[in-house]
Phi, psi and omega in degrees: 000080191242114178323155189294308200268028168231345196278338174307306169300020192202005186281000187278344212247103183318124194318354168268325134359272200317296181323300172324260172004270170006282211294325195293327175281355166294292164333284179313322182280307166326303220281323195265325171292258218335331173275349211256316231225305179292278175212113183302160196231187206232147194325289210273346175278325179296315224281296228284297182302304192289325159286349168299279133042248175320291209283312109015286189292297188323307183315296186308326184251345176245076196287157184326342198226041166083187177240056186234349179201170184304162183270330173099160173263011161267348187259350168274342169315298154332284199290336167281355170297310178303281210313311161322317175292309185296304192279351155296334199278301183308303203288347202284350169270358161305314206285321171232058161287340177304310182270321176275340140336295172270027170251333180044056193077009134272092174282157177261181188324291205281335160310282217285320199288317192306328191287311166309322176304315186292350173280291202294337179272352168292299153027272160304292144358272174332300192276350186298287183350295221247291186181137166297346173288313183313317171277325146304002165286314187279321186289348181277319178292336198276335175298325158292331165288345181235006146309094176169174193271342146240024134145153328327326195240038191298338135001289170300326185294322183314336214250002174257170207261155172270034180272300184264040189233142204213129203282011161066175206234148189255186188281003187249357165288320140004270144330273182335310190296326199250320173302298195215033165234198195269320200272018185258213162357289183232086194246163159000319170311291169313263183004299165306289188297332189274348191250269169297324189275317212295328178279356175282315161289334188272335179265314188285352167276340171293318158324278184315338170282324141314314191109016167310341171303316166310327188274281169323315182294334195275325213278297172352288164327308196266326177288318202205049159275345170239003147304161142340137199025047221260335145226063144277344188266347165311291208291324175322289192287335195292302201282330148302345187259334167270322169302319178308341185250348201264341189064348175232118179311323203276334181293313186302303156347276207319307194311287204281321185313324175300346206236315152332315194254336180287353187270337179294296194301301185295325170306334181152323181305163177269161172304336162303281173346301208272348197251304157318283186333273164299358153274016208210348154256003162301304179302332181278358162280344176234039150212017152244155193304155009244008180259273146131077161041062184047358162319284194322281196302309143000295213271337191284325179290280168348296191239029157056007135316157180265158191291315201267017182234030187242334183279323177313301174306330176273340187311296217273290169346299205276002168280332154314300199283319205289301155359300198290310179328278188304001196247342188265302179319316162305291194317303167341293214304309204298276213309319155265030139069076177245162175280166188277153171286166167280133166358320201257342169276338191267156161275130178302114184302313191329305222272338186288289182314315169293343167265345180255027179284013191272348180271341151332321206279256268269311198296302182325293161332310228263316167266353170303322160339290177277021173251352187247028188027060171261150177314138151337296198306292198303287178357286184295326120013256206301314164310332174276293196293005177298296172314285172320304163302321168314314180288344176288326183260353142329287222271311182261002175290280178329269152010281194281336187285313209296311197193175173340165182249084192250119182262025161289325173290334167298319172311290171288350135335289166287301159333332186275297188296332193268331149324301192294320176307318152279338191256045116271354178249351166288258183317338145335269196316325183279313168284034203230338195287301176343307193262331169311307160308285231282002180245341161293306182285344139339290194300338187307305198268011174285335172280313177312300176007264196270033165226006172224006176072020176305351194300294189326315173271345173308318188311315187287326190304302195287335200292332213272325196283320199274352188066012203084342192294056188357321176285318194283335193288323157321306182293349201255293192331295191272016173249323180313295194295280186325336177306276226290348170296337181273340168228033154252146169290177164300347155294285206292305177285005171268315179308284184331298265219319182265333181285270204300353183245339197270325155309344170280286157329347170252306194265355175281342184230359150076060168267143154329138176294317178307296190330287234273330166280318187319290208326265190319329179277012178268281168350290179306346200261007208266309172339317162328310206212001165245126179312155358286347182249082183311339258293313184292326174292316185290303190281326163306356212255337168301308170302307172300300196099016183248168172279166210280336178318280200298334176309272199330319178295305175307326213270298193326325190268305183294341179241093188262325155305352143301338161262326168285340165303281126028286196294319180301316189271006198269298196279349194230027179303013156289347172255045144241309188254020193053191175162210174281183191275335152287324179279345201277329158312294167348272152350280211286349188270303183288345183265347175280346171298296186294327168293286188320339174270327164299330182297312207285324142328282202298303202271358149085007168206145192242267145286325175201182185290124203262131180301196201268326197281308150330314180282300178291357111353324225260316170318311197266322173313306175298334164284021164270351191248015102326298193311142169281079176191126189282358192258322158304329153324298127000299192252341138355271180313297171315311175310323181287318194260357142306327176262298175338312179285345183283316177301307176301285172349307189284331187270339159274345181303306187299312174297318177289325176302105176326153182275000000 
């Protein structure tokens, strides 16, 4: 039972191979209901196993020499070499915990070596998985933890500058930090991907599997298939309502795009267009409630917010940001005067709810759960069997409605559910592997970190670069997040990226602490859509038929709201923490004020087309509405919906004149 949309990625890999595979993510997706919903398991028995798991698998599915030809018997050697490594390193601390517990920083021989294997095969892991940037990211921190004059490399220690020189780490203190202590391997990070994302990726693939894309994709479609451009503004809602629960831009991209961007292309957008679009609402999915790609469940961990007041506070931002999107998509549409599809192409809402209310039911359950502060984890638990019963009484509705009540028809009934269950519990598991490596090898460098204080000397590098300068200091932050973006995934560069950055911002330039990880993890999603490294755009642009350069430069111009948005809640932080009902109005009048002018700016039309005099007008205003300060605010606004009205104005003026 191997899903359609893995055998490609699996035609090299012999059927018994394949079967293997199966069982073990099955296994694994079991193994994760049972600690999620039966019976929890203790920090170091969940973390050690659920990476045993991810690394087992990653070994399997991703042989040593790619996945474009067979491995040959020097590449099974290798990988069965790996695959004996991941589940020794992982399982040996199930088996001995107890004794290493009761050693407490006296390791044996057989500590450090195992601790060393489980570095080097995540390692790999890392690079088969993720990425070859991510696994240079980790050997780089363990070279800098072990740079210094006492120790492993003090050679190396001579050549870093001294801001960032440290008397250095040996290999068994090392080890001790990433292997078998909290802040390593298996530190917060992991702790998050084994517990809460995974069951949160396993309930959306039990969706996807349901047919829920279809479902999202229809109901889109049936709103706003006949505006204008209508279906870009599908993929706009479509691709928020499936990203927020799939965890990945680039899986979302595939899903909603395929059926989206051809439809983009025959209303009229270029292949660029169409492609830049739904990346930019793919990216606009991972960062709405309630998973927003394991962000929300981080951040939540990180600053000890509860999860469902982490989900709440994102609601109005990611309504901003999608807003923004979709308000770039009209103007397009408006400009190449293009049309809506006709009535008889669309889907009907009536007959869409009827056929997809079972995917309602289960996202409801899921807030009613969390509102009623039950764990995530248990949320997500119950939200899978939620899907499943539903989709069972779907499944027997259909059944007794369709035709005779038969039992070959019952049969084949059940066989379909039972199909659909496993190869959702498959794919739980395969899409799980990723994001799993990629918050383990995170913990490498959250132990470097914090075990050579680097966190510290970055804070000082940035307060010394930036003069105090809040704005600059943000721009160094958002230049930092494209580095670590061209070869991190958006998980792994917001961990990254908040350890070194998040003591500064809070306590050196006194941003709020929620406030100061959203900034970044806002930040981080921008990778996703800025050239040179693309990963949504490259796929959007795969889809389309367009190059892949320019797709990006488009998705990069719709999602703009992502530097701006960020910038907004820094200087306005009531449209995070509230506040009284006047400023919180205010707020919310400006920041939808400022986007809507910024859209209109850029793309030079709004109601019609905006002179050069307007556009340049329109720049300093919005960064007034930025400014802390209201009476510059003030006058910000006023300026703004002055070229607005001019603008509406000039464009009816323009519409009343006879041809």
């Amino acid at each position: 039972m191997i899903p359609e949309n893995l055998r490609s990625a699996d035609a090299h890999q012999p059927r018994p191979v394949l079967w293997l595979i199966t069982a073990i993510a099955i296994s694994m997706s079991l193994f994760q209901l049972y600690a999620a919903g039966v019976q929890p398991l203790g920090l170091f028995y969940q973390r050690s196993a659920h990476l045993g798991f991810v690394l087992v698998l990653a070994f399997m599915i991703y042989p040593v020499f790619g996945q474009t030809r067979p491995r040959g018997m020097l590449g099974w050697l290798i990988d069965a070499a790996f695959i004996v490594a991941g589940f020794l390193s992982s399982f040996y601390i199930i088996w001995n915990l107890d004794e290493i517990i009761a050693r407490a920083g006296w390791w044996t021989a057989t500590d450090i070596t195992v601790g060393i294997i489980c570095t080097l095969a995540l390692l790999e892991a890392s690079r088969r998985a993720v990425g070859l940037g991510l696994t240079a990211v980790g050997v780089v921190a363990i070279l800098y933890a072990l740079a210094g004059s006492r120790g492993a490399l003090p050679a190396l220690g001579e050549w870093m500058p001294d801001l960032l020189a440290h008397r250095g780490a040996s290999v068994e203190r090392l080890v001790g930090q990433l292997y078998l202590g909290q802040e390593g391997i298996f530190g917060l990070p992991l702790g998050v991907a084994a517990t809460f994302v995974f069951m949160f990726v396993l309930f959306g693939a039990f969706l996807e599997k349901t047919g829920a894309g279809k479902f999202f994709i229809d109901l889109a479609l049936a709103a706003t298939g006949r505006k204008p451009g209508g279906p870009a503004k599908a993929a706009v809602l479509a691709s928020a309502g499936m990203g927020s629960i799939s965890g990945s831009t680039v899986a979302n991209v595939v899903t909603t795009g395929a059926l989206t961007i051809p439809l983009m292309k025959r209303l009229g957008y270029k292949p660029k267009q169409a492609g830049g679009i739904e990346a930019a609402a793919s990216t606009g999915g991972q960062i709405t409630p309630p998973l927003m790609g394991a962000g929300a469940f981080l951040i939540s961990e990180y600053t000890r917010v509860p999860y469902i007041e982490i989900v709440l506070v994102s609601i109005f931002p990611a309504i901003l940001y999608l807003g923004t999107v979709y308000l770039f998509v009209h103007i397009v549409a408006m400009k190449q005067g293009m049309r809506g599809l006709s009535a008889t192409e669309l889907p009907i809402v009536r007959q869409v709810l009827k056929a997809g209310w079972q995917f309602i039911v289960p996202l409801v359950l899921m807030v009613w759960l969390l509102v009623n502060n039950i764990s995530p984890m248990r949320v997500g638990f119950w939200a899978i069997f939620a899907v499943i019963g539903v989709a069972g009484l779907r499944g027997a509705w259909s059944v007794y409605t369709d035709g005779p009540l038969t039992r070959t028809r019952v049969y084949a009934s059940l066989a379909r559910g039972g199909r659909m269950v496993f190869e959702s519990l498959q794919l739980g598991a395969r899409n799980a592997v990723a994001v799993s490596i990629a918050c383990a090898v995170a913990g490498i460098v959250v132990g470097v970190v914090g075990m050579t204080g680097l966190g510290l000397k970055f804070s000082s590098m940035m307060v010394s670069l930036s003069g105090g300068n809040i704005v600059i200091a943000l721009g160094l932050v958002l230049i930092a997040s494209l580095i670590l973006g061209l070869g991190l995934p958006v998980t792994a560069s917001y961990i990254v990226l908040i350890v070194l950055v998040g003591p500064a911002l809070h306590n050196d330039f006194g941003i709020p602490l929620l406030i100061a990880h959203l900034v970044v993890f806002w930040y981080s999603q921008d990778s996703n859509v800025t050239p040179p490294v693309a990963l949504a755009g490259f796929a959007g642009a795969a889809i389309a038929g367009s190059k892949p350069m320019e797709t990006s430069i488009q998705a990069w111009k719709f999602a703009k709201g992502l530097y701006l948005i960020p910038l907004f809640m820094v200087f306005n932080p009531e449209i995070i923490y509230g506040g009284p009902m006047p400023v919180v109005l205010w707020t919310g009048f400006t920041a939808i004020l400022g986007l809507v002018a910024f859209a209109a700016t850029i793309e030079g039309w709004l109601f019609g087309r905006m002179d050069v005099i307007s556009r340049l007008v329109s720049l300093p205003a919005i960064a007034a509405l930025f400014w802390p300060d209201f009476i510059i605010e003030v006058v910000g606004a006023i300026a703004i919906m002055f070229v607005l009205a001019i603008n509406w104005l000039t464009a009816r003026t323009a519409r009343d004149v006879p041809i």
